[in-house]
TORKE-355615 format. One record per atom (N, C-alpha, C, O): z, y, x. Coordinates in steps of 0.001 Angstrom, whole numbers, plus 500000, padded with zeros to 6 digits. Atoms other than C-alpha are relative to their C-alpha. Example, Ala and Ser with C-alpha at 12.3 -4.5 7.8 and 13.67 -1.06 7.14 Angstrom:
# residues 2
500000498810500890 507800495500512300 500000501200500900 500665501181501936 499940498810499180 507140498940513670 500730501090499230 500899502198499739 
***
This chain:
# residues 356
500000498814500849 500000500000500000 500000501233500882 500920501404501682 500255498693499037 498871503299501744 499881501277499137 499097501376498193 499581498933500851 500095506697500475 499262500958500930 499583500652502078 500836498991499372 497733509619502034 501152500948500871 502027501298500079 499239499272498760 499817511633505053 500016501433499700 498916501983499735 499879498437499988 500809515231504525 499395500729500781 500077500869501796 500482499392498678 498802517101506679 499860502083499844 499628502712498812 499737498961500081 499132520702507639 498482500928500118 498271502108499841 501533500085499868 495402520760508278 499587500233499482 498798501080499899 500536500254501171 494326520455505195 500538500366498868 500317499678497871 499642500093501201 496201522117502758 499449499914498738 500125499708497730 500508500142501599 493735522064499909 500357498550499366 500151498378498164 499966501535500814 494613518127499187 501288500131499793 501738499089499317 499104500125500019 497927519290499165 500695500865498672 501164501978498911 499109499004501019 499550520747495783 501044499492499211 501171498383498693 498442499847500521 502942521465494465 500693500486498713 500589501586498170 499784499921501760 504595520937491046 501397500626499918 501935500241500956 498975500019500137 507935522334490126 500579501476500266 499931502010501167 499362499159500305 510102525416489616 499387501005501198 499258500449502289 500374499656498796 508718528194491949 498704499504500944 498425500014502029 500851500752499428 505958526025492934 498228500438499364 497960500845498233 501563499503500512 501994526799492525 500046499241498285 499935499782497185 500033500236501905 502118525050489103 501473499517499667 502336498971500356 498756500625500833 504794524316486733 499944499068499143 501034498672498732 500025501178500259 503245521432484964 499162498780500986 498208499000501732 501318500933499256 501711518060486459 498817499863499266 497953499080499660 501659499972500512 498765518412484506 499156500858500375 497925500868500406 500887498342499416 497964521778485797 499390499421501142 498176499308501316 500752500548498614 497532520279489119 498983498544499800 498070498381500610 500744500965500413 495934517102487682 498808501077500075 497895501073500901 501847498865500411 493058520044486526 499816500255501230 498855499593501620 500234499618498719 493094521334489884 499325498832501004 498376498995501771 500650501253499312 492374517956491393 498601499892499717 497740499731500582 501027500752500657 489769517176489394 498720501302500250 497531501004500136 500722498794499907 488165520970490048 499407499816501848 498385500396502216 499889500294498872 488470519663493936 498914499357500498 498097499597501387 501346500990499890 486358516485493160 500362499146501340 499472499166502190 499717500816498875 488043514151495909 498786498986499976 498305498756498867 501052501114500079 485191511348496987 500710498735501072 500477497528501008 499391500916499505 487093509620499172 501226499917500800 501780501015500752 498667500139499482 490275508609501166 499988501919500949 500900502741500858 499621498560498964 489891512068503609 500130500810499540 500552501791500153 499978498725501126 489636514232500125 501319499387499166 501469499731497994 499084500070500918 492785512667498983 500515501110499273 500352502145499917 499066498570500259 494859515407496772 501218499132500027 501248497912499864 498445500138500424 498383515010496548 500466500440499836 500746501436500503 499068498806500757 500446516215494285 501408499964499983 501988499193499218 498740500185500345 503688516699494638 500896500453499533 501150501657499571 498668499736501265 506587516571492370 500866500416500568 501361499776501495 498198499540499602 509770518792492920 500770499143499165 500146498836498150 498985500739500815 512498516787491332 500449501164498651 500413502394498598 500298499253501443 513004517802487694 499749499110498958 499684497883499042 500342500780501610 512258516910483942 498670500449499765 498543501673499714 501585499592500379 508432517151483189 499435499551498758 498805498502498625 500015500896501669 508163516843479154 498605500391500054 498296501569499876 501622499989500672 504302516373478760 499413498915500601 499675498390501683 500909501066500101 501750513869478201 498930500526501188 498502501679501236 500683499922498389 499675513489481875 498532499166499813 498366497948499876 501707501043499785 495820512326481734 499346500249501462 498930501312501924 501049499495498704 494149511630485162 498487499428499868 498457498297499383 501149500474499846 490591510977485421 498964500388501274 497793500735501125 500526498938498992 489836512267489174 500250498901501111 501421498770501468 499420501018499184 489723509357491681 500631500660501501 499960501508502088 500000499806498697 491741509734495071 500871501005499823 500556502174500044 499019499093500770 494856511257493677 501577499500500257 501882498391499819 498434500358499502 498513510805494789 501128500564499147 501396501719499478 498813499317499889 501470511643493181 501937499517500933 502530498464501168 499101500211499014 504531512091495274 501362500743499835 501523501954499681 498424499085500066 508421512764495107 500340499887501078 500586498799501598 499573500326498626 509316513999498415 501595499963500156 502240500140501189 498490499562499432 512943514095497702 500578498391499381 501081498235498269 499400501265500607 513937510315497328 501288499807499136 501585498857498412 498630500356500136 517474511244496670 500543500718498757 501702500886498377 499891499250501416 516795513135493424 498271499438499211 497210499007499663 501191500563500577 514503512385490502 498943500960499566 499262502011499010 500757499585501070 511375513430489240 499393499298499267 498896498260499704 500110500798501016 510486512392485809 498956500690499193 499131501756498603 500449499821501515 507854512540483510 500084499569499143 500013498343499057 499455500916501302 508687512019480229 499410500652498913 499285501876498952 500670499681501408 506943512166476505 500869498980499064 501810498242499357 499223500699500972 507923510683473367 498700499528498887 499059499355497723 500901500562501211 504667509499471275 500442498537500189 500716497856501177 499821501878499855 505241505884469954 499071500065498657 498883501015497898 500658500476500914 503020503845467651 500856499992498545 502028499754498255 499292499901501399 503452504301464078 500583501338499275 501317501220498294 499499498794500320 504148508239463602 498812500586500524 497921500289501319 501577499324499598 501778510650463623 500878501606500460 502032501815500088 499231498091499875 502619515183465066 498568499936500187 497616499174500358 500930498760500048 500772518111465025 499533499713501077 498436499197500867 500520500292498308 500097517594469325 498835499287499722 497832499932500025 501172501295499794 497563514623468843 498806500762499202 498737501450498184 501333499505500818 493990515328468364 499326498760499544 499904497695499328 500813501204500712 491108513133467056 499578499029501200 498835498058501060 500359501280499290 490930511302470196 501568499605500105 501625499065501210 498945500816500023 494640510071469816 500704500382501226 501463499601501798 499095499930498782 495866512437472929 500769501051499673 500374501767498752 499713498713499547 497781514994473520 498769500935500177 497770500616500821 500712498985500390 496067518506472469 500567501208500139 501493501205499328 499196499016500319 497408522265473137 499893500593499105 500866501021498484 500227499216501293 495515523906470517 500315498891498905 501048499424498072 499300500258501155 496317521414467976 501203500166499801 501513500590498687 498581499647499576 499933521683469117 500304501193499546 501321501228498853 499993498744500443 499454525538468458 499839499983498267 500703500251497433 500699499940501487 497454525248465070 500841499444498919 500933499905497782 499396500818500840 499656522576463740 499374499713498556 500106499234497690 501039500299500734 496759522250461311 500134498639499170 500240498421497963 499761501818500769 497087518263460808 500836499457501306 501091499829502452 499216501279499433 498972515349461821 499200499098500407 498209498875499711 500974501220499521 497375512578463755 500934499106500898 501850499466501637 499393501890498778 498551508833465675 499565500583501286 498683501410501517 500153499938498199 498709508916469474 498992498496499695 499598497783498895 500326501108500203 496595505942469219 499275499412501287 499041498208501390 500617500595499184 494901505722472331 501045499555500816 501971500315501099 498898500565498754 496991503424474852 501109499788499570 501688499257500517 498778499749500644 500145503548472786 500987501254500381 502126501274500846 499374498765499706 500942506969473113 500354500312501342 500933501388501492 499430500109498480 501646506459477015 500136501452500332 499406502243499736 499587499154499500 502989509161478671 499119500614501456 498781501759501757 501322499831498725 500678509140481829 498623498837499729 498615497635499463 501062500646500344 497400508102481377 498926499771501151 497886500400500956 501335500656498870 495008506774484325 499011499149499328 499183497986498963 501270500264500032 491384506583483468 499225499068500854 499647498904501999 500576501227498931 489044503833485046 499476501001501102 499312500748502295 500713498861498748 487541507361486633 500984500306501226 500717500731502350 498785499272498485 490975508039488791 500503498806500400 501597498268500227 499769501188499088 490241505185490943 501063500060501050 501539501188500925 499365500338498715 492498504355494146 501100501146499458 501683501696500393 498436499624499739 495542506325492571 501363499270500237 501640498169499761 498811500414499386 498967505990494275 500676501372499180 500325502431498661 498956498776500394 502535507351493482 500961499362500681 500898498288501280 499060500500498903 505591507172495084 501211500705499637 501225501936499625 498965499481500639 509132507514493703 500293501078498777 501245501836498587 500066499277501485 508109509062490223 500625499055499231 500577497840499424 499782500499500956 509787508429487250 499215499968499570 498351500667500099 501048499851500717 507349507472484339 500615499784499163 501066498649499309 499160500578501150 509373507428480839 499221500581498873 498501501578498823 500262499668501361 508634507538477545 501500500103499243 502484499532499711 498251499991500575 511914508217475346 499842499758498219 500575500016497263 499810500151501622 510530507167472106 500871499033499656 501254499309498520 499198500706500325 512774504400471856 501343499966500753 502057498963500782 498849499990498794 515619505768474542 500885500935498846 501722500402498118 499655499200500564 516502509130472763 499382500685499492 498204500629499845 500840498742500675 515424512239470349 499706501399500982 500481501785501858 499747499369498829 514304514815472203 499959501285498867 500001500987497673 499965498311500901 514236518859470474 497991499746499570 497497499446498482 501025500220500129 510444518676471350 498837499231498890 497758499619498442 500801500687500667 509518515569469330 499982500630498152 499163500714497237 500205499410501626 511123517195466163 499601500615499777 499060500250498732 500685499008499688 509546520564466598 498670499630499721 497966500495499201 501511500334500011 505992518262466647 500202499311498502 499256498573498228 500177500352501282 506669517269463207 500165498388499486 499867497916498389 500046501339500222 507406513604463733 499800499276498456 500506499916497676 499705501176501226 507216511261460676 498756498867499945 497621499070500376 500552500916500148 505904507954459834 498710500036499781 498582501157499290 500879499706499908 502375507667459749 499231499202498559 498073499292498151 500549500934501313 502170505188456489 498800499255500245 498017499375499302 501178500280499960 499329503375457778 500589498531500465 501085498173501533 498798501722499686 500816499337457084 498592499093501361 498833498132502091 500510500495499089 497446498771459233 500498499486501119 500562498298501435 499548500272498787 498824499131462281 501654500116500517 502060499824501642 498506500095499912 502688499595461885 500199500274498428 499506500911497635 499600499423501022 504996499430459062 501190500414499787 501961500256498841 498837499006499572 507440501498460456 500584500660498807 499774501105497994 499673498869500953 509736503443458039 500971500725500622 501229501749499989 499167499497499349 512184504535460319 500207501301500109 499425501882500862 500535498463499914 512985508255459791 500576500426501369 501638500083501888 499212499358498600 513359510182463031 500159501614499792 499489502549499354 499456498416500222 515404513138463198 501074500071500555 501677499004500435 498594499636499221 518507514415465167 501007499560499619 501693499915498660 498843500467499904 520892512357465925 499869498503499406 500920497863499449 500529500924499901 519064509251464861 500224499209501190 500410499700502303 499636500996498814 519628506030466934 498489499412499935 497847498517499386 501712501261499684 516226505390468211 499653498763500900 498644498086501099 500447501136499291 517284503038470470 500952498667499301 501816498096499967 498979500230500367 518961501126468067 498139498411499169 496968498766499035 500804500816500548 516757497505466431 499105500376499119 498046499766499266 500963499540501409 514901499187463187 499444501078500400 498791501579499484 500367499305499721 513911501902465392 498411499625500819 497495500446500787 500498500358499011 511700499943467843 498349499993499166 498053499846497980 500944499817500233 508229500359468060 499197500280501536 499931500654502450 500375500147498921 505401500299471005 499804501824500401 499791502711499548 499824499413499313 505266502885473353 500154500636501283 501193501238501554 500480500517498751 503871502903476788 500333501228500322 500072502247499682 499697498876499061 505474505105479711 498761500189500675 498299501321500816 501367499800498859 502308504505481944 498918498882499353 499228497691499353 501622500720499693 498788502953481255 498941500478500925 498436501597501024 500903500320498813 496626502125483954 498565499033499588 498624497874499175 501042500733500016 492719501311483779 499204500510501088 497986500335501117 500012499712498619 492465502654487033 499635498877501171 500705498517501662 500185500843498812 490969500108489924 500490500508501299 500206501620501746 499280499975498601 493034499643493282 501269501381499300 501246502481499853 498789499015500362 496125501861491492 501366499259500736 501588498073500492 499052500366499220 499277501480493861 501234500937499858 501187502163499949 498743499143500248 503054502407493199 500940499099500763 500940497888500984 499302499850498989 505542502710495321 501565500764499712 501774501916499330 498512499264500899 509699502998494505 500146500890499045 500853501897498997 500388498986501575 508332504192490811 501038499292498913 501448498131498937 499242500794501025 510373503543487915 499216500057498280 498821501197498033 500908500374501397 508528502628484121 501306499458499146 501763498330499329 499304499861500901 511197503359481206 499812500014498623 499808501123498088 499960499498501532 510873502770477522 500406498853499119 501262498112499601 499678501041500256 511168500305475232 499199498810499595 499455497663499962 500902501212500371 508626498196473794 498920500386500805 498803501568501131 501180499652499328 505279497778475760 500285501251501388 499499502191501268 499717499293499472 506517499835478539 498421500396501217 497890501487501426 500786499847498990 503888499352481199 498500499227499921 498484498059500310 501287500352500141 500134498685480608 499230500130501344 499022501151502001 501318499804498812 497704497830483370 499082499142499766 499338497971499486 500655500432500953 494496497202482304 498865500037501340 497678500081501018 501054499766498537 492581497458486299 500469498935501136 501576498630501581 499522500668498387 492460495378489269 499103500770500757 498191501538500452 498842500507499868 493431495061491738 501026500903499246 500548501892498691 498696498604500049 496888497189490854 501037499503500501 501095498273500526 498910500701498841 500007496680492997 501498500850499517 501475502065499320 498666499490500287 503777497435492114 500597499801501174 500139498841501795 498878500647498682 506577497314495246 500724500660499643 500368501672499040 498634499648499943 510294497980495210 499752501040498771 499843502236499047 500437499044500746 509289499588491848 501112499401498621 501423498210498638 498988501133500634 512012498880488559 498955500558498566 498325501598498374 501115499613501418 510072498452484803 501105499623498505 501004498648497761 498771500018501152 512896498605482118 499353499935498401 498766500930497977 500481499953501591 511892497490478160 500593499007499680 501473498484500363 499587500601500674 512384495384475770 498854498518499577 499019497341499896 500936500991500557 509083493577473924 499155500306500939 498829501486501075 501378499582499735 506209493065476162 500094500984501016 498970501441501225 500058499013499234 506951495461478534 499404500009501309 499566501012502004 501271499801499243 504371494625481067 499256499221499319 499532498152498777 500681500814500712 501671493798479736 498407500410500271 498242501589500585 501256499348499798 497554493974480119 499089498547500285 499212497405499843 501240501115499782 494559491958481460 499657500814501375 498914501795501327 500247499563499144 494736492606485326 500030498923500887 500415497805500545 499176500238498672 495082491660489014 500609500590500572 500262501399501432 498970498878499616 498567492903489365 500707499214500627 500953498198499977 498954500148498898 500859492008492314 501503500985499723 501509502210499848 498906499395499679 504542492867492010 501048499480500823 501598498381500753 499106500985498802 506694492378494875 501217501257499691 501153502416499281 498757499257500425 510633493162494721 500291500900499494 500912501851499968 499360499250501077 511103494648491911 500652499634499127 500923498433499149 498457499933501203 513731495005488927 499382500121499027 498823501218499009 500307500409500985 512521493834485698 501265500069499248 502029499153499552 498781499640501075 515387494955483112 499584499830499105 498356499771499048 499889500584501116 515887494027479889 500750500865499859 501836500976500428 498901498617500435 517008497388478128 501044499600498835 502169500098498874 499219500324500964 518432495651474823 500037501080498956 499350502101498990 500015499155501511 519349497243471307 501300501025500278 502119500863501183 498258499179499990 522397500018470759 500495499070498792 501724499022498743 499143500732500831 523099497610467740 500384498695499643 501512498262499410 499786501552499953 522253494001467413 499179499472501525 498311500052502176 501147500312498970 520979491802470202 498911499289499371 498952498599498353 500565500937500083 518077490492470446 499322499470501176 499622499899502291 500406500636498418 516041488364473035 498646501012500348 497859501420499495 501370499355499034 513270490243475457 499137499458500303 499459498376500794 500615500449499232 509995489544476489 499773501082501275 499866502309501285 500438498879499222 508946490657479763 498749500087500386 498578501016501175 501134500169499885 505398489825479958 498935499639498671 499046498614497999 500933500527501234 502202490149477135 498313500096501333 497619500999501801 501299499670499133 499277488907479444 498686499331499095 498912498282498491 501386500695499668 495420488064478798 498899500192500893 499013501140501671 500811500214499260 492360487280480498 498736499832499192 498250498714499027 501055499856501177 489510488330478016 498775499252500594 498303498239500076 501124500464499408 486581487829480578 500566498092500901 499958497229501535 499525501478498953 488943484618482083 499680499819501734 499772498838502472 500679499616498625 487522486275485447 501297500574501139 501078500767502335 498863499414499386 491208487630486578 500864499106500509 500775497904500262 499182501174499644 494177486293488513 501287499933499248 502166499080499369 498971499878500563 496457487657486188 501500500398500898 501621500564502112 498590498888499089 500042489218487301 500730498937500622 500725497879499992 499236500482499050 502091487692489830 501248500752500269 501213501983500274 498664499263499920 505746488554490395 500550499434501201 500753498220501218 499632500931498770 506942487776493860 501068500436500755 500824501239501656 498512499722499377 510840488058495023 500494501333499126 500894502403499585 499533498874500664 511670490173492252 501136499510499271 501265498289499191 498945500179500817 515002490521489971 499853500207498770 498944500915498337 500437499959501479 515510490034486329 501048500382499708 501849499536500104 498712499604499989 518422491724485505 500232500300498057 499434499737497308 499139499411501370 520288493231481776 500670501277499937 501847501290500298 499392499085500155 520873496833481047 501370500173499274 501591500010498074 498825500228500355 524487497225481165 500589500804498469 499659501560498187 499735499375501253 526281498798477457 499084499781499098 499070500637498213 501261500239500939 523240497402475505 500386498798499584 501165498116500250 499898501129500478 523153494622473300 499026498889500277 497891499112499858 501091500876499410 521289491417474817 500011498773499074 501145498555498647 499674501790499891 520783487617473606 498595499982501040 497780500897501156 501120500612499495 518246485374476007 498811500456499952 498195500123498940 501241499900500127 515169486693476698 498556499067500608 498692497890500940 501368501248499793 511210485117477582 499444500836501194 499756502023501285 500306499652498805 509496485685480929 498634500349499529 497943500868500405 501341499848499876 506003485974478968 500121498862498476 500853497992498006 500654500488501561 504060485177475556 498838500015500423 498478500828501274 501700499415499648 500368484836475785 499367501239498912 499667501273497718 500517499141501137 498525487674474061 498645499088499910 498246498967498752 501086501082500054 495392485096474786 500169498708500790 500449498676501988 499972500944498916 495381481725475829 499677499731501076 500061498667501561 500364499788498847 493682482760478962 501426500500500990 501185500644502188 499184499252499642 496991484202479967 500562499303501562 500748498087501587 499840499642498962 497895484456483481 500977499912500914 500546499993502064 499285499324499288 501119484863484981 501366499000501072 501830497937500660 499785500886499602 503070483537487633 501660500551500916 501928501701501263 497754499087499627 507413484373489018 499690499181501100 499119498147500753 499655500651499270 507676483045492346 501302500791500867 501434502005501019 498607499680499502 511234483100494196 500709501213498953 501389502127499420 498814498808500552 512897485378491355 501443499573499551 501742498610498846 498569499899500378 516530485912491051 500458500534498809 500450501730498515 499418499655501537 517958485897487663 501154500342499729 502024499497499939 498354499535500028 521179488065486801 501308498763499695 502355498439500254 498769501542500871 523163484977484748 499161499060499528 497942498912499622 500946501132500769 522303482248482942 499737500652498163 499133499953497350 500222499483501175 522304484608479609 499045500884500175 499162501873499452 500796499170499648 519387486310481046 498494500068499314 497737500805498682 501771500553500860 516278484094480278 500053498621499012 500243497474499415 499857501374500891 516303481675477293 499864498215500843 498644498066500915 500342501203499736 516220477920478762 498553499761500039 497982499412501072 501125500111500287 512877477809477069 498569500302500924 497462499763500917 500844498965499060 511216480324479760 499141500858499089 499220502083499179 501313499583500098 508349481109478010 499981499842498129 500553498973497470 499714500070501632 507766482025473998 498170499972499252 497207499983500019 500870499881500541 504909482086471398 499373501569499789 499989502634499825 500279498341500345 502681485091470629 498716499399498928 498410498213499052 500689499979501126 500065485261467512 499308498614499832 498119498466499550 500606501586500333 499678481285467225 499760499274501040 499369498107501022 500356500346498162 499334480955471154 501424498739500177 502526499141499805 498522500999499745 502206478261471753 499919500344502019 498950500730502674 499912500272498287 503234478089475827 499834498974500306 500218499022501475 500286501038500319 502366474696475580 498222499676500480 497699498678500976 501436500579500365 498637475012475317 499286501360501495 498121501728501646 500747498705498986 498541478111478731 500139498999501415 501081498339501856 499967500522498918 497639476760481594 500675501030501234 501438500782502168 499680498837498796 498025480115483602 501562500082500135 501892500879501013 498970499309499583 501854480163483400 500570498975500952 500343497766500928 499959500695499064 503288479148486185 501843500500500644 502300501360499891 498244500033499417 507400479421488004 500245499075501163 499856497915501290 499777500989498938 508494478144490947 501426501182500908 501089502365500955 499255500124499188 511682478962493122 501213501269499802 501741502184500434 499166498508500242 513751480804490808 501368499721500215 501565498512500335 498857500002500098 517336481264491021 501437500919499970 501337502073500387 499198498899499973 520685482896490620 500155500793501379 499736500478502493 499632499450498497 522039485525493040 501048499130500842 501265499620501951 498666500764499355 524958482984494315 498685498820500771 499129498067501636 501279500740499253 521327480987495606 499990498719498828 499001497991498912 500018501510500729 522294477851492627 498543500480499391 498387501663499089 501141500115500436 518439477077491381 500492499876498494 501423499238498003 500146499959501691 517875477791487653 499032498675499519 497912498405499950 500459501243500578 517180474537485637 498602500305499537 498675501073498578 501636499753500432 513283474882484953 500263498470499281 499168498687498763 500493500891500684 513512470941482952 500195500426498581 500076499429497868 500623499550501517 513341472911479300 499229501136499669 499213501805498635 500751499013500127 511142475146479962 498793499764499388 498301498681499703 501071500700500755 507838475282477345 498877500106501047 498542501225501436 500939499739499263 505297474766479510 498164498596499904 497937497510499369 501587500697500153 501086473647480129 500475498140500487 500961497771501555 499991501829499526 501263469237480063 498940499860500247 498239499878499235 501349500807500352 498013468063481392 500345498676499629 501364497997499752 499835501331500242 497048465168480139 499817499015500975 499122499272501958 500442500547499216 497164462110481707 498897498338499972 498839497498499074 501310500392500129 494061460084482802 500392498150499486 501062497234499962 499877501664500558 493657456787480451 500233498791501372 500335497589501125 
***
């Protein structure tokens, strides 16, 4: 994973987000990038984040693009709040974030593209990297002033959710009857690389939809599905959390994979932790559902918090898919932190058959 070098040389690849800083949102400088026109690794831009709260929805489409928190020891965060199933004034007719509709407040419309994600990487903003950014969504964490202000409410459309959940101050949105999808980051970005990033929300948290794409020492906190896509994604030591309910438990998945073209290697998880957000309500969660029976995915050497972490089962059903009938899932050399190996003999898994 290679993050582009600060150079004093060159300041045009170099711009700065944050209080006092040439822009005050990351989108501003996103525009600026893209006004730049990087073509390759020596036109990198990089943008970097002052530590801070950054409430807005982020689209890149500018390949050869960095973002960067140079202050490890403080955060910067972007954070939005669109989730599936509610429609505000912000969203236009392509399902993004809009300022003049935002202004006009004219109509209501669904975030619909990506699940409202909060940062958005285009297949055009190839070879982006980041490096110690937050990426959150808070539709299912907390209310923010912002979201009520955009007019939140249900979107009545039993098509695609049949949410009734009213949101409004002081609402428990992170609470079971609240939940709903809601992607901090989607990625359809080729060769996209992150680096001690963190991916916060609750359902569907993290979409990557490009290969290759690469996670390291990076932590991805949700609930349903919270990575999920049709890639070649590599994650090495990272923290896979299981955020849980504020009211009842229930069990987690942490993986919705397919393989549409069946041409991918699907996600790989390699020396990473599976841990349980502490004060939350948990039971047993699933390492992965197929979203297609092509599905993909494979844990090698991970360390599991307890034995109330991951159901016995390993592995769960998704829209008629049994774990039973996937060849792609795959486990091998998991175990607690004390080093005792986790029982893999009830786990649902691919039987070939065997030859008459």
């Amino acid at each position: 994973m290679a993050f582009a070098a600060v150079s004093a040389t060159a300041p045009a690849t170099d711009l700065y987000v944050g209080a006092g800083k040439t822009f005050t949102t990351v989108q501003a400088a996103v525009d600026r990038a893209a006004e730049l026109a990087p073509a390759g690794e020596a036109d990198r831009v990089v943008i970097h984040i002052a530590p801070g709260v950054y409430r807005e929805q982020v689209s890149v489409r500018t390949p050869y693009v960095s973002f960067v928190n140079d202050s490890p020891d403080a955060e910067a965060r972007i954070t939005w709040y669109y989730g599936i199933g509610y429609k505000y004034y912000s969203v236009n007719a392509d399902g993004v974030y809009d300022g003049a509709s935002a202004k006009s407040r004219s109509a209501k419309r669904t975030p619909s593209h990506r699940w409202g994600a909060t940062v958005l990487l285009a297949r055009e903003a190839a070879h982006f990297r980041a490096r110690g950014v937050v990426f959150e969504n808070s539709f299912n964490r907390y209310m923010t002033k912002e979201e009520l202000a955009d007019g939140v409410e249900p979107d009545g459309n039993d098509a695609v959710s049949r949410i009734s959940f009213v949101r409004k101050a002081g609402s428990d949105v992170a609470s079971r009857a609240a939940k709903e999808r809601a992607a901090a980051l989607a990625t359809d970005a080729p060769d996209a690389a992150f680096e001690g990033c963190s991916f916060l929300s609750g359902q569907d948290t993290l979409y990557v939809g490009a290969s290759p794409s690469r996670f390291a020492d990076c932590l991805v906190e949700g609930n349903t599905d919270y990575i999920f896509g049709d890639s070649d994604a590599l994650f090495e030591r990272c923290e896979l959390r299981f955020r849980g309910n504020s009211d009842v438990p229930h069990g987690g998945v942490v993986t919705a994979v397919r393989d549409d073209a069946d041409d991918d290697g699907g996600f790989v998880f390699r020396s990473c932790r599976i841990t349980r957000l502490k004060g939350m309500k948990h039971r047993p969660g699933h390492l992965g559902r197929p979203w297609r029976v092509s599905a993909k995915v494979q844990f090698i050497d991970t360390v599991v918090e307890d034995e109330k972490t991951i159901d016995p089962s390993g592995w769960t059903s998704m829209s008629g898919v049994q774990p039973e009938q996937v060849e792609g899932f795959r486990e091998t050399g998991t175990r607690y932190p004390d080093g005792r190996a986790v029982d893999l003999s009830r786990r649902r898994v691919y039987q070939p058959k065997k030859a008459l």
